[in-house]
Backbone of each chain as ProteinMPNN parsed JSONL, in Angstrom:
{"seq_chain_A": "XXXXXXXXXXXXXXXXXXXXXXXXXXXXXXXXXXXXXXXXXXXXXXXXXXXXXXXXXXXXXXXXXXXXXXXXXXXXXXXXXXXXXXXXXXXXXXXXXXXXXXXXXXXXXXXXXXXXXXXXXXXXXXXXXXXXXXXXXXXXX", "coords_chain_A": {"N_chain_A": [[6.968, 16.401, -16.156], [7.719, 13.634, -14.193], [10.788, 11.965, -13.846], [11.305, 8.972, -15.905], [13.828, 6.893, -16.554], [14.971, 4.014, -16.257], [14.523, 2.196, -13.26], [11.829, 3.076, -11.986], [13.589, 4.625, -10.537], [13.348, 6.751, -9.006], [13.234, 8.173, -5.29], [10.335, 7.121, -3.769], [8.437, 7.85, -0.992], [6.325, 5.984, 2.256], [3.649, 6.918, 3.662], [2.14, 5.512, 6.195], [-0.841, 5.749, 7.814], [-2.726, 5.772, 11.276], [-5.123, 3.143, 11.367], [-8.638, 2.876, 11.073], [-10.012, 0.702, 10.575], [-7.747, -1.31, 11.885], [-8.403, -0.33, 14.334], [-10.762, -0.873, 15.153], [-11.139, -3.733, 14.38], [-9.778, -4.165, 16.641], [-10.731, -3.293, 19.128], [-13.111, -4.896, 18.985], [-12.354, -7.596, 18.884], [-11.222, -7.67, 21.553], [-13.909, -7.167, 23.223], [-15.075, -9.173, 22.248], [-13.908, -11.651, 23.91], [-14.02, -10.035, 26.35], [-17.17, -10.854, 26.516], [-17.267, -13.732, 26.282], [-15.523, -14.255, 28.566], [-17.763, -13.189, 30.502], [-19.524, -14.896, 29.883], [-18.436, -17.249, 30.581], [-18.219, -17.472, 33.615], [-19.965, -16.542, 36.512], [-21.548, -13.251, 38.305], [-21.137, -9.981, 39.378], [-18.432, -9.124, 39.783], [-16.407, -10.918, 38.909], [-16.943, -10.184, 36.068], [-16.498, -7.18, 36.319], [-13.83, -7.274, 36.832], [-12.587, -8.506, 34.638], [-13.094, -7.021, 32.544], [-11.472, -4.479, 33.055], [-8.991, -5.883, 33.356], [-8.881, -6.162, 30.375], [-9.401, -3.93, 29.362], [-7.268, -2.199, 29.869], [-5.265, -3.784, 28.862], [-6.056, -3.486, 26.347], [-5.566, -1.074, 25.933], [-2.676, -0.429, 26.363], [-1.714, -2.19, 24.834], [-1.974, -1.541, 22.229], [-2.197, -2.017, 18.79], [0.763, -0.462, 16.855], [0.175, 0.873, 14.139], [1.044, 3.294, 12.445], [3.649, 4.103, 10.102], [6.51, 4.729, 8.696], [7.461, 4.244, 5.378], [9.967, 3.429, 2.388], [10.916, 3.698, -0.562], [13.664, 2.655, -2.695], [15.31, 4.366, -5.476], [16.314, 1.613, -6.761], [14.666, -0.151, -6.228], [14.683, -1.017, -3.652], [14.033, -1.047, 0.051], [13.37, 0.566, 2.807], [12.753, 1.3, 6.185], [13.021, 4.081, 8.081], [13.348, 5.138, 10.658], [13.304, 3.198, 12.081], [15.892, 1.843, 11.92], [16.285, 0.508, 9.92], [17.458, -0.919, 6.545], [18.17, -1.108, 2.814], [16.427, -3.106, 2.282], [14.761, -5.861, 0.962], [12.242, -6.675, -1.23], [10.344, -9.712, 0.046], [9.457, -12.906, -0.943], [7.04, -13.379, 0.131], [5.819, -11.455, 0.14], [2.31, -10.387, -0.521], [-1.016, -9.121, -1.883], [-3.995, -7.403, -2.074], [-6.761, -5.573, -3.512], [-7.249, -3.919, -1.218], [-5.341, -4.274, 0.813], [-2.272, -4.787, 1.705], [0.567, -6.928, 2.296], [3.178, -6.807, 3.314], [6.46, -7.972, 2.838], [9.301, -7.727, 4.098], [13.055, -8.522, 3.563], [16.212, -9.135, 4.76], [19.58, -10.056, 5.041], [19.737, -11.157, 7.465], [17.143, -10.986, 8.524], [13.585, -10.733, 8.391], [10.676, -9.153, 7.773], [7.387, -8.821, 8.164], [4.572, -6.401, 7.109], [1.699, -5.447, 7.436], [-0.458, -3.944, 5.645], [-3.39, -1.68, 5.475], [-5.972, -0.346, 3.141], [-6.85, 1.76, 4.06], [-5.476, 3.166, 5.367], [-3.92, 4.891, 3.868], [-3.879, 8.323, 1.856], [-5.664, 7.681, -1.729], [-4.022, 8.543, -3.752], [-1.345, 7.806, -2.659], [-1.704, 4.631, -2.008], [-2.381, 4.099, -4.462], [0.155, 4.187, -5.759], [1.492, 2.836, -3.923], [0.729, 0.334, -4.581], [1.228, -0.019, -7.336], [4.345, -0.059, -6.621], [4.806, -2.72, -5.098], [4.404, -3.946, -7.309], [6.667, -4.051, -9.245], [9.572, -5.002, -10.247], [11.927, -5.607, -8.051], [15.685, -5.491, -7.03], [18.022, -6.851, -8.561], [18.343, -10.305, -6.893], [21.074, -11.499, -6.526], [22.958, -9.194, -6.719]], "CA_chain_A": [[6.841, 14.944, -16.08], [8.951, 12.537, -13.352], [11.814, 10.91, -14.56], [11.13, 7.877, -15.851], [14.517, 6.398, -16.704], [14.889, 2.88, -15.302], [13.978, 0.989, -12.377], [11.264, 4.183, -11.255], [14.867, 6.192, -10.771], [12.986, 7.852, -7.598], [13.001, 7.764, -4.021], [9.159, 7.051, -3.395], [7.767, 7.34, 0.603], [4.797, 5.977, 1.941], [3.518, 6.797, 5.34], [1.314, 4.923, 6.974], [-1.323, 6.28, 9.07], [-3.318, 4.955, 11.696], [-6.065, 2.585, 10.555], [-9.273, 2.717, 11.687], [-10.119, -0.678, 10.194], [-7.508, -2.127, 12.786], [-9.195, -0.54, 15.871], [-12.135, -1.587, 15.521], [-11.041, -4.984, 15.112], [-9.166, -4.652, 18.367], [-12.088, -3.177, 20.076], [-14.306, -5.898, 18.621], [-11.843, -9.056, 19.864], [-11.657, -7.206, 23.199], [-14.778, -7.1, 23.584], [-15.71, -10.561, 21.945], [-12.799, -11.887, 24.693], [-14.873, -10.014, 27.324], [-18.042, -11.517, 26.477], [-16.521, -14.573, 26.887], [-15.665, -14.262, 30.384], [-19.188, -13.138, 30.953], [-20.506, -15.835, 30.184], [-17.801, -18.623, 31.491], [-18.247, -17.065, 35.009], [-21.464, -15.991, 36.946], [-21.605, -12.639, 39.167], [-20.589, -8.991, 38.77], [-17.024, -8.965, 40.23], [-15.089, -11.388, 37.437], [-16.933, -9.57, 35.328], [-16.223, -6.104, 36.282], [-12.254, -7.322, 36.635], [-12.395, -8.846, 33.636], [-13.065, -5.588, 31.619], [-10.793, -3.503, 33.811], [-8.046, -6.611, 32.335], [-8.809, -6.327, 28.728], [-9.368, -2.555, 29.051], [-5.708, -1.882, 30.132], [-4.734, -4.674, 27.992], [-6.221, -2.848, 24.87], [-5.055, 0.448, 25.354], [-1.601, -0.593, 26.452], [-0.723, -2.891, 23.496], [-2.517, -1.425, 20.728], [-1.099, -2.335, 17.755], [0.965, 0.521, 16.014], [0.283, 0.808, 12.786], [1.832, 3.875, 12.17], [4.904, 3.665, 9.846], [7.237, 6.014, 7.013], [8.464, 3.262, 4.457], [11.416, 4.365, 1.589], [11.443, 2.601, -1.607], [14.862, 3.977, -3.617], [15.127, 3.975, -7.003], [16.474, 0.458, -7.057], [13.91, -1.252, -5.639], [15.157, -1.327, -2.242], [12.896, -0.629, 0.788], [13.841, 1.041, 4.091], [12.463, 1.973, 7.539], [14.633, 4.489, 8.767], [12.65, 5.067, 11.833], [13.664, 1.431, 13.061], [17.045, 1.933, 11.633], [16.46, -0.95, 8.781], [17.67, -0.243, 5.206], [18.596, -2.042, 2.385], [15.222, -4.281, 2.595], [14.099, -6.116, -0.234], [10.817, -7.464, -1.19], [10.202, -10.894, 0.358], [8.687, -13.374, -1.811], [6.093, -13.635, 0.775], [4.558, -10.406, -0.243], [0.807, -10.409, -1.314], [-1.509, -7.852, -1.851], [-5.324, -7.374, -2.911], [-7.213, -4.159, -3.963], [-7.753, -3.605, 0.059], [-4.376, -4.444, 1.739], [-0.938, -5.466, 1.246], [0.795, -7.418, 3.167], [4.648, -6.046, 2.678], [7.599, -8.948, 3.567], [11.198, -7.073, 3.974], [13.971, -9.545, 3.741], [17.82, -8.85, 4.515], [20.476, -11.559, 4.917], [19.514, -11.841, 8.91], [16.057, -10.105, 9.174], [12.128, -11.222, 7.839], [9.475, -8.646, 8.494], [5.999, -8.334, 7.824], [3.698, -5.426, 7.465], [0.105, -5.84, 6.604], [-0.874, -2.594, 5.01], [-4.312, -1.353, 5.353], [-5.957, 1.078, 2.346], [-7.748, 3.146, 4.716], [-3.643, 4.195, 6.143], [-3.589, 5.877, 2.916], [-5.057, 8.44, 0.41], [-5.811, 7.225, -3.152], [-2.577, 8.221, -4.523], [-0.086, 6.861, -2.458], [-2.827, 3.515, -2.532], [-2.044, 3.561, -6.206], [1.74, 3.975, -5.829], [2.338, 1.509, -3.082], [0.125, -1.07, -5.211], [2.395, -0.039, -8.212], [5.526, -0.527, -6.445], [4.945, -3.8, -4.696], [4.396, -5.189, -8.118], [7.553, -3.345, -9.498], [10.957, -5.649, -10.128], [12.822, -5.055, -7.598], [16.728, -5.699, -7.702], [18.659, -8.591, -8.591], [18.906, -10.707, -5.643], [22.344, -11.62, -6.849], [23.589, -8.101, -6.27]], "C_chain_A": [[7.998, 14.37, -15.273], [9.828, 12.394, -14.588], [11.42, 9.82, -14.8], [12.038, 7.154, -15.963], [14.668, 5.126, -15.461], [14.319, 2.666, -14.637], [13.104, 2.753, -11.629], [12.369, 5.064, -11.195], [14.046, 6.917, -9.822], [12.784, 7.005, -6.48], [11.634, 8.024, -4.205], [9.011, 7.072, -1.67], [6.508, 7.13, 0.565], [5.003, 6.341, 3.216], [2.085, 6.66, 5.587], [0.135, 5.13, 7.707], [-2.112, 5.393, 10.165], [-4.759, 4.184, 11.193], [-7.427, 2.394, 11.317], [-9.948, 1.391, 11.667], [-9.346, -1.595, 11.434], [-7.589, -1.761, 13.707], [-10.013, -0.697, 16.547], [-12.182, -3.03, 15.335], [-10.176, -5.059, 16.409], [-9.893, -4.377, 19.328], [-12.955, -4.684, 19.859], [-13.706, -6.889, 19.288], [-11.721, -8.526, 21.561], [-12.962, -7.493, 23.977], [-15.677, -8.665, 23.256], [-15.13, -11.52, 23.481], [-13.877, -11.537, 26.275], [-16.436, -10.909, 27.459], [-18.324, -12.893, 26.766], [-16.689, -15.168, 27.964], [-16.921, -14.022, 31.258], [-19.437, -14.263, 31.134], [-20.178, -17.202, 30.892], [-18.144, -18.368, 32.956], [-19.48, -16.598, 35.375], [-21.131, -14.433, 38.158], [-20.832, -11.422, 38.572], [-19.114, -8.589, 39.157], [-16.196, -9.825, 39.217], [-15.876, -10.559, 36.654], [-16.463, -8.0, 34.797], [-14.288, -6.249, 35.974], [-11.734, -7.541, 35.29], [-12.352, -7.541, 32.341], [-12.426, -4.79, 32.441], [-9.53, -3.991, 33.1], [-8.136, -6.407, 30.593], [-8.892, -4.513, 27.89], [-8.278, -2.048, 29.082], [-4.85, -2.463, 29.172], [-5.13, -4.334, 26.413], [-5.559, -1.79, 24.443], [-3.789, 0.509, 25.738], [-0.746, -1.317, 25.388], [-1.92, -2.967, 22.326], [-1.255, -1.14, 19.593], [-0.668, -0.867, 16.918], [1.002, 0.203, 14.586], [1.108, 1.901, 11.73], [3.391, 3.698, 11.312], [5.201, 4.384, 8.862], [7.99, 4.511, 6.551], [8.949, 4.273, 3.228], [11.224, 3.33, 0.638], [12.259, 3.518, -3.068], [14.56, 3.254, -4.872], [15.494, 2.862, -7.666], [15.918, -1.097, -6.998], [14.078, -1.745, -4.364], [14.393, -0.75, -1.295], [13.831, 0.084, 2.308], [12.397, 1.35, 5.217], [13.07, 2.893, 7.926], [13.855, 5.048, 9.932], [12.914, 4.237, 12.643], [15.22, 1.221, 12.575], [17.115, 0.799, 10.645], [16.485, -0.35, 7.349], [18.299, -1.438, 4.613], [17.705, -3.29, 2.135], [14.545, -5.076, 0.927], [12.823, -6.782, -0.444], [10.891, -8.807, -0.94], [9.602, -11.511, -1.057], [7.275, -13.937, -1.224], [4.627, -12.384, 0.718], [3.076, -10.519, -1.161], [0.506, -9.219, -1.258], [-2.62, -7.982, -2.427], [-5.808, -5.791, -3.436], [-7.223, -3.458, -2.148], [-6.774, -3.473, 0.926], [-3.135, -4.697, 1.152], [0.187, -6.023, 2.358], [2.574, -7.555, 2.705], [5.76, -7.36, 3.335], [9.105, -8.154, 3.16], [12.289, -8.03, 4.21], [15.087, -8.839, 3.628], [18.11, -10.563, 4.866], [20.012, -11.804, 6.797], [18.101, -11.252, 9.37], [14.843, -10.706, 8.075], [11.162, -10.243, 8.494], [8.066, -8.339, 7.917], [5.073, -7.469, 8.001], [2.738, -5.663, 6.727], [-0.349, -3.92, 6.681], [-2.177, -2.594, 4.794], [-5.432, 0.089, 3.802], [-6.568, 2.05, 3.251], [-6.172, 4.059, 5.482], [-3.192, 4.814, 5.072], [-4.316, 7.232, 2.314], [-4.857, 7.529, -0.706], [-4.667, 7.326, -3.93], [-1.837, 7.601, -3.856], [-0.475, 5.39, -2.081], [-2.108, 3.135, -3.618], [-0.286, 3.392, -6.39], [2.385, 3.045, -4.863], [1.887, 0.36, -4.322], [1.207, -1.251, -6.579], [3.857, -0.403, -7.421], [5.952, -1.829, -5.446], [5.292, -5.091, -5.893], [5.669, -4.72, -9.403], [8.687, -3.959, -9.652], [11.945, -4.889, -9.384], [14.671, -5.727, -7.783], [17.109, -6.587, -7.412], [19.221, -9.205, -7.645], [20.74, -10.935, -5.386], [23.745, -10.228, -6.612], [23.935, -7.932, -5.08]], "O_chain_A": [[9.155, 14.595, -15.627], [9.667, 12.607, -15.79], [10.996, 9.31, -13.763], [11.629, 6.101, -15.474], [14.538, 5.223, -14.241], [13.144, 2.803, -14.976], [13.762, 3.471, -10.876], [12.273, 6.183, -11.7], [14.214, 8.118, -10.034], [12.412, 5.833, -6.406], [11.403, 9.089, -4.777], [9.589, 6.146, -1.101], [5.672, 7.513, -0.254], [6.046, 6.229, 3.861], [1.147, 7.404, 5.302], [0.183, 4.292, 8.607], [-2.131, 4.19, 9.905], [-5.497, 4.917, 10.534], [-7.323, 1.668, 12.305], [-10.443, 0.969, 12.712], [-10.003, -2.476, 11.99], [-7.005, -2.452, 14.541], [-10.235, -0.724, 17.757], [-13.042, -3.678, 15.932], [-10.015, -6.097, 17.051], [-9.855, -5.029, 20.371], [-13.312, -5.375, 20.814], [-14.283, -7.267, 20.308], [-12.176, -9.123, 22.536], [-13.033, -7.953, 25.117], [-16.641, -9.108, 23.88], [-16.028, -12.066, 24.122], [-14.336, -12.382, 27.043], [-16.709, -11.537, 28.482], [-19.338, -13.276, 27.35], [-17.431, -16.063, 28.368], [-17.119, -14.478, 32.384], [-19.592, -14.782, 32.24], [-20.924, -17.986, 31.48], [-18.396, -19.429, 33.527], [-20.17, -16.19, 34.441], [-20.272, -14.742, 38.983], [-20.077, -11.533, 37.606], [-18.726, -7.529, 38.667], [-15.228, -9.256, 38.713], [-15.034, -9.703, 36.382], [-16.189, -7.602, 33.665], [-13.628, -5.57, 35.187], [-10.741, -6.989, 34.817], [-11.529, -7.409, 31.435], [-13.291, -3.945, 32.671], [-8.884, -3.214, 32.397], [-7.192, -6.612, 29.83], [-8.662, -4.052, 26.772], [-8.123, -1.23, 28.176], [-3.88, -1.882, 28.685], [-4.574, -4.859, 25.449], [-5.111, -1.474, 23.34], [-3.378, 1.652, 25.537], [0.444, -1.162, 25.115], [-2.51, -3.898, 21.778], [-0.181, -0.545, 19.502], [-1.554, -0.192, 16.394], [1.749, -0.594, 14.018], [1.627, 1.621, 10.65], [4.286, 3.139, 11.945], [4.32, 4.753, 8.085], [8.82, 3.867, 7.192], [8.575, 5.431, 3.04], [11.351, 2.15, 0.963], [11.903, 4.357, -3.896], [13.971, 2.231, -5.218], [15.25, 2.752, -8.868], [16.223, -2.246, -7.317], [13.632, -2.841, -4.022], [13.894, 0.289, -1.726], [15.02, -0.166, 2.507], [11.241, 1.572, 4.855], [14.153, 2.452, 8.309], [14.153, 6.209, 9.653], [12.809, 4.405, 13.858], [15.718, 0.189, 13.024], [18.162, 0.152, 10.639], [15.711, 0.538, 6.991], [18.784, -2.406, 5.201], [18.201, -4.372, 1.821], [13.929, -4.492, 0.036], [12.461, -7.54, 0.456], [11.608, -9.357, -1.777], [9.331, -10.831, -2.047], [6.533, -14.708, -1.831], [3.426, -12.337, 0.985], [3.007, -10.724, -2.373], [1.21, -8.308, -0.823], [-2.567, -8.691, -3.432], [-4.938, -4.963, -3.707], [-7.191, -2.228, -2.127], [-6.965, -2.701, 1.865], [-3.099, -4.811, -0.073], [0.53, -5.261, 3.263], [3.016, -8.34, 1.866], [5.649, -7.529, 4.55], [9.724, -8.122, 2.096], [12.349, -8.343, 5.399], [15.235, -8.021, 2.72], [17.466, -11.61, 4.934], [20.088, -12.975, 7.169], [17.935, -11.049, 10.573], [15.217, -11.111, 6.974], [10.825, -10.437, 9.662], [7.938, -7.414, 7.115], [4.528, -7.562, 9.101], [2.795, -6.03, 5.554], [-0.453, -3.08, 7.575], [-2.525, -3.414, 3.944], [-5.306, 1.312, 3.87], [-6.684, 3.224, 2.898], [-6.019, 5.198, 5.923], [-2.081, 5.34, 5.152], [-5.543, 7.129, 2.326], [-3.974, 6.673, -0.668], [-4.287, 6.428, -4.682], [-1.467, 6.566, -4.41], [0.529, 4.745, -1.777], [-1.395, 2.141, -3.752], [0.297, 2.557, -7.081], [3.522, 2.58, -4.948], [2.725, -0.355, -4.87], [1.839, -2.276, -6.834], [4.438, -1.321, -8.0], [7.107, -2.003, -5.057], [5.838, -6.193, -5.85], [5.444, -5.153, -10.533], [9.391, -3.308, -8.881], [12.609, -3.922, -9.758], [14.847, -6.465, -8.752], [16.873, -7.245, -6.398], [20.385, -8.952, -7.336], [21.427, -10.634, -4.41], [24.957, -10.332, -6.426], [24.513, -6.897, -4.747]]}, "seq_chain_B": "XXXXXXXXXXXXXXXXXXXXXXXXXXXXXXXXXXXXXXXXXXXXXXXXXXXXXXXXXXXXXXXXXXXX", "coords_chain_B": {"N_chain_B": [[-11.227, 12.504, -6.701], [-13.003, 10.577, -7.692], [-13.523, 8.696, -10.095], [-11.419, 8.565, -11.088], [-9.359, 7.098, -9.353], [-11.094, 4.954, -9.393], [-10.648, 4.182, -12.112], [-7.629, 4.214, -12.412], [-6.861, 2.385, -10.334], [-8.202, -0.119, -11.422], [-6.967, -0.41, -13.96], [-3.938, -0.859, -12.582], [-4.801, -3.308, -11.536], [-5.442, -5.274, -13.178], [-4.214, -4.631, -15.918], [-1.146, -3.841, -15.078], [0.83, -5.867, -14.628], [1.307, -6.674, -17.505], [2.997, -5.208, -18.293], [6.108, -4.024, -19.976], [9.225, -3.924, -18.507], [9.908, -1.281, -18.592], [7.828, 0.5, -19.194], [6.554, -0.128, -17.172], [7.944, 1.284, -15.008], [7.469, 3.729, -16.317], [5.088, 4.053, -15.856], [5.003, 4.221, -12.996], [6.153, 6.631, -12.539], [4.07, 8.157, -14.033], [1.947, 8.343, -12.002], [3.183, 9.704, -10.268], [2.403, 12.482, -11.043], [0.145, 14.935, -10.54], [-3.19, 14.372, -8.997], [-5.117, 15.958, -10.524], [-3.931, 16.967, -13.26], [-2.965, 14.089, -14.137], [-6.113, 13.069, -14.692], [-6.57, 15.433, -16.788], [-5.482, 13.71, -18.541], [-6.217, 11.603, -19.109], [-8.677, 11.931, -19.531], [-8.113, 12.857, -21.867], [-8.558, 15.727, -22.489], [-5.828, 16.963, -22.93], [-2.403, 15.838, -23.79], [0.53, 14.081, -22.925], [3.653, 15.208, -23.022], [5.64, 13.323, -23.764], [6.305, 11.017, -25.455], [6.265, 7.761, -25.107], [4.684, 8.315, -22.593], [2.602, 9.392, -23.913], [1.696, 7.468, -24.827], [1.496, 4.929, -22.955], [-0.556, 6.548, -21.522], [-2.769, 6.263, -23.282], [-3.352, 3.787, -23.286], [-4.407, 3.377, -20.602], [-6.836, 4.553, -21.278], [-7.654, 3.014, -23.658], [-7.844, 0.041, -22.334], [-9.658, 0.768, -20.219], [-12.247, 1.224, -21.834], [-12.651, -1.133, -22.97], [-13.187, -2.75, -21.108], [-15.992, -1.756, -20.373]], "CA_chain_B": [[-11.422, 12.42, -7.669], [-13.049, 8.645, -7.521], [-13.033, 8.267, -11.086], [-9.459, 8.711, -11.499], [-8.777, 6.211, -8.77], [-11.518, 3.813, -10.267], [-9.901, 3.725, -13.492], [-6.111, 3.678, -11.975], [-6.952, 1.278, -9.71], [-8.244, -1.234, -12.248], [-5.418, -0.709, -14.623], [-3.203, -1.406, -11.938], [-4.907, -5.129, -11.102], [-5.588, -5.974, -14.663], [-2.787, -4.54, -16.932], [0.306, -3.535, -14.891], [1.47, -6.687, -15.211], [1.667, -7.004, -18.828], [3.171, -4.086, -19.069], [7.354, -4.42, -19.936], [9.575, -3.478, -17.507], [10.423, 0.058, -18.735], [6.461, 0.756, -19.034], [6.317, -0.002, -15.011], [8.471, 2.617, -14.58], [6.917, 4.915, -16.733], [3.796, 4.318, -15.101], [5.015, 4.745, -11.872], [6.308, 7.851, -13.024], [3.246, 9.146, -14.389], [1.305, 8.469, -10.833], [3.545, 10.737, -9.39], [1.361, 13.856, -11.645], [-1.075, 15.701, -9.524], [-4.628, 14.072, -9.873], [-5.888, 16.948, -12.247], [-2.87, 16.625, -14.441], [-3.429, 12.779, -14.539], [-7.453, 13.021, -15.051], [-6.48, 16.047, -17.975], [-4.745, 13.044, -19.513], [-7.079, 9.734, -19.071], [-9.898, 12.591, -20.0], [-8.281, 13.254, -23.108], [-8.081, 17.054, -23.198], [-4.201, 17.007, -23.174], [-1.664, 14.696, -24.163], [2.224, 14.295, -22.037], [5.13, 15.709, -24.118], [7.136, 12.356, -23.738], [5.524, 10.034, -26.659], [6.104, 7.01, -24.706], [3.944, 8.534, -21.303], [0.935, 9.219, -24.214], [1.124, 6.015, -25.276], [0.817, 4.59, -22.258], [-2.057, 7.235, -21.066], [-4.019, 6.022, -24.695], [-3.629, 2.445, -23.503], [-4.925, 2.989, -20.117], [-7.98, 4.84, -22.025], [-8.283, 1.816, -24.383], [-8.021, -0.552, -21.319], [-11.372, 1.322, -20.06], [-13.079, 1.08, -22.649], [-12.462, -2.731, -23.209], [-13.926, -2.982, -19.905], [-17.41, -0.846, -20.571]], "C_chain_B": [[-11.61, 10.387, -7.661], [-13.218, 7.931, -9.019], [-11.914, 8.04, -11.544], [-9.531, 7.152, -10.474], [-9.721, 4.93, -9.443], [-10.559, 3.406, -11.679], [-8.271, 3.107, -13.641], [-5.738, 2.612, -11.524], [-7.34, 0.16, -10.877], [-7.711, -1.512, -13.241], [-4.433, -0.933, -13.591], [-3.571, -3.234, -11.612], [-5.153, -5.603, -12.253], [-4.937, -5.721, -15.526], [-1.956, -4.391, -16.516], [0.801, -4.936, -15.236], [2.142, -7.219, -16.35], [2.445, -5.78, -18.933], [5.394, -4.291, -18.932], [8.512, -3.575, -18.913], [9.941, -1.647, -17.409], [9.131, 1.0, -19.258], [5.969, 0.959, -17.496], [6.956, 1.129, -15.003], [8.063, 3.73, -15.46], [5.138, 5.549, -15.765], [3.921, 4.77, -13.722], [5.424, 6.264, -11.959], [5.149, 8.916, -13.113], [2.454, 9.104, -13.122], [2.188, 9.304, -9.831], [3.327, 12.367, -9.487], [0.677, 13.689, -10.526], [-2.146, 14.97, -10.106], [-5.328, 15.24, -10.769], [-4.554, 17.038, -13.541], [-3.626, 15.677, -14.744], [-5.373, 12.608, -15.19], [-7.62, 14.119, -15.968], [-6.243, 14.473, -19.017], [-5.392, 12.058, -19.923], [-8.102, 10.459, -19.968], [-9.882, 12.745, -21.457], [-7.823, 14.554, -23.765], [-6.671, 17.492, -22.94], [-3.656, 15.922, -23.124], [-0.317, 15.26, -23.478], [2.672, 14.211, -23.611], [5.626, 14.456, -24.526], [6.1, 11.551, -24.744], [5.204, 8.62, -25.804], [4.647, 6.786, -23.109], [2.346, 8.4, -22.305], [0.857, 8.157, -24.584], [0.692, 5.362, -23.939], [-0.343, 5.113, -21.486], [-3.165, 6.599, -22.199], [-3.95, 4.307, -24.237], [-4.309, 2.165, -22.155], [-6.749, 3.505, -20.34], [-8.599, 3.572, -22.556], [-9.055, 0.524, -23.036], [-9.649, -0.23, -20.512], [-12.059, 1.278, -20.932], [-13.271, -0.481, -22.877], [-13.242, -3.488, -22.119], [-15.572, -2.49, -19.673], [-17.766, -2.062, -21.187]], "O_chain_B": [[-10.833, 9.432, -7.639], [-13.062, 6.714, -9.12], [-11.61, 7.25, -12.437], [-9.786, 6.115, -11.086], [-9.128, 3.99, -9.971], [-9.961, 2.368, -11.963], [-7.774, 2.228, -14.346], [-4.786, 1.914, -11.873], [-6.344, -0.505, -11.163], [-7.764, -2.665, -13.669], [-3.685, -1.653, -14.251], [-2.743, -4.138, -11.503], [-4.988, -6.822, -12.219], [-4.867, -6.673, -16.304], [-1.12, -4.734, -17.352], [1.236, -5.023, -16.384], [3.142, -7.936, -16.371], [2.412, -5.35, -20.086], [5.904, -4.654, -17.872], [8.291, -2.374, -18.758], [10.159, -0.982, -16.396], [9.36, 2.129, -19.692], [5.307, 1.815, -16.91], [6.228, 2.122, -14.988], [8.507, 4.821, -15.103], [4.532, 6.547, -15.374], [3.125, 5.578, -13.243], [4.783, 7.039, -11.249], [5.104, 10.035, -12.601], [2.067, 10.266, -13.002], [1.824, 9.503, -8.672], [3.696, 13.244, -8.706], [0.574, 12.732, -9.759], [-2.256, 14.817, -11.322], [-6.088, 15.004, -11.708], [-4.782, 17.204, -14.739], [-4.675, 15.822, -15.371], [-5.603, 11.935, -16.194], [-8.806, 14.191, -16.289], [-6.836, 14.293, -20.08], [-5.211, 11.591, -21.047], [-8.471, 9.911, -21.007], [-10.855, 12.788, -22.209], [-7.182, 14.748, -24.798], [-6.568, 18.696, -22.705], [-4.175, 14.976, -22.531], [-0.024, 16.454, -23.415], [2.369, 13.649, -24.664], [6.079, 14.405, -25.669], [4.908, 11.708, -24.479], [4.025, 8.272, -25.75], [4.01, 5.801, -22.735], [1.339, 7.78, -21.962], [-0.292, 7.739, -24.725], [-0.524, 5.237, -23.788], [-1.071, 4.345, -20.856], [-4.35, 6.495, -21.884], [-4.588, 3.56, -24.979], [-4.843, 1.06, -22.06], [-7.691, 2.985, -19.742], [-9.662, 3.085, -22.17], [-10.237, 0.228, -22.862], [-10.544, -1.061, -20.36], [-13.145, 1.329, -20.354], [-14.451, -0.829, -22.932], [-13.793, -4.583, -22.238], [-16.228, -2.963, -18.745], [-18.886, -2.201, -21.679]]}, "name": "protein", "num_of_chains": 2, "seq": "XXXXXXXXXXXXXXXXXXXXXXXXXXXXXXXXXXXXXXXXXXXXXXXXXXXXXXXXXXXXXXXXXXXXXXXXXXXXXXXXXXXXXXXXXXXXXXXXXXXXXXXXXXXXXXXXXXXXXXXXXXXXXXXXXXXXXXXXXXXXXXXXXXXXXXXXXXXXXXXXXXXXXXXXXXXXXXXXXXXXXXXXXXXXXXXXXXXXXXXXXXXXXXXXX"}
């Protein structure tokens, strides 16, 4: 059996994977975006440019979703991939059965990650959802 | 195992909350068992050593049932 003593008392990781949920909405607005332009314009040359633009423009700034998060046994969150540690739960954090939408606060930093369940399995699902809703440590510290 | 996660999952959105702060951490604890450990335990045919872990395994039992 874990340790249970105190605040969890373990380093937990999650990692992230890619989501297929958010590339098919980036295909889909791409392609809504193209449709678009279809129809504002007449003839097959904006149209062909136009998907040559949104095609480059998809597969050049697709969103990474990819990510290793750290939550220590104090309730404290990390990145260490992006070199950020020390992170504490925002009070902006939500979360449903489907997503979670993670807010990391330091004294000069605000970041938001919207967490997909399909970037998980089922257990670490159940252990992020547990440790979002988890007291983390006394801001005062 | 989609029973396990059915059942985990809906003790997580409908009781973690109530549960006192040194219960969260047990629970998080116990989700760090292997799913056939954990689904021995919800199932019934074994009980955790630590008194406090079966209590909270017999309350996320009850919790299912309250819900049937």
């Amino acid at each position: 059996m874990p340790d249970s003593s105190g605040v969890s008392g373990t380093v937990s990781s999650f990692v992230a994977s890619r989501s297929s949920v958010l590339a098919l909405w980036w295909v889909a607005l791409h392609l809504l975006l193209w449709s678009s332009v279809l129809a504002a314009t007449r003839g097959f040359a904006p149209g062909l440019a136009a998907l040559a633009i949104l095609a480059v423009h998809a597969a050049l700034r697709f969103p990474e979703s990819r990510v290793r998060l750290r939550r220590s046994g104090d309730g404290r969150w990390s990145i260490p991939a992006r070199g950020l540690y020390d992170l504490n739960l925002g009070s902006g954090t939500c979360f449903s059965a489907s997503w979670v939408l993670l807010e990391l606060v330091s004294d000069d930093l605000r970041l938001r990650l919207l967490l997909l369940r399909d970037q998980f399995g089922a257990r670490d699902w159940r252990r992020l959802q547990v440790a979002v809703r988890e007291p983390g440590p006394d801001p005062a510290e | 195992m989609r029973e396990l996660d059915a059942v985990l999952e809906s003790f997580i959105e409908n009781s973690f909350d109530a549960l006192d702060d040194d219960d969260k951490s047990r629970f998080a604890a116990i989700l760090d068992l292997s799913d056939p450990q954990l689904y021995r335990y919800i199932a019934g045919r074994t009980e955790p050593a630590d008194p406090h872990h079966a209590r909270l395994i017999r309350g996320i039992r009850d919790s299912l049932k309250l819900r049937r």
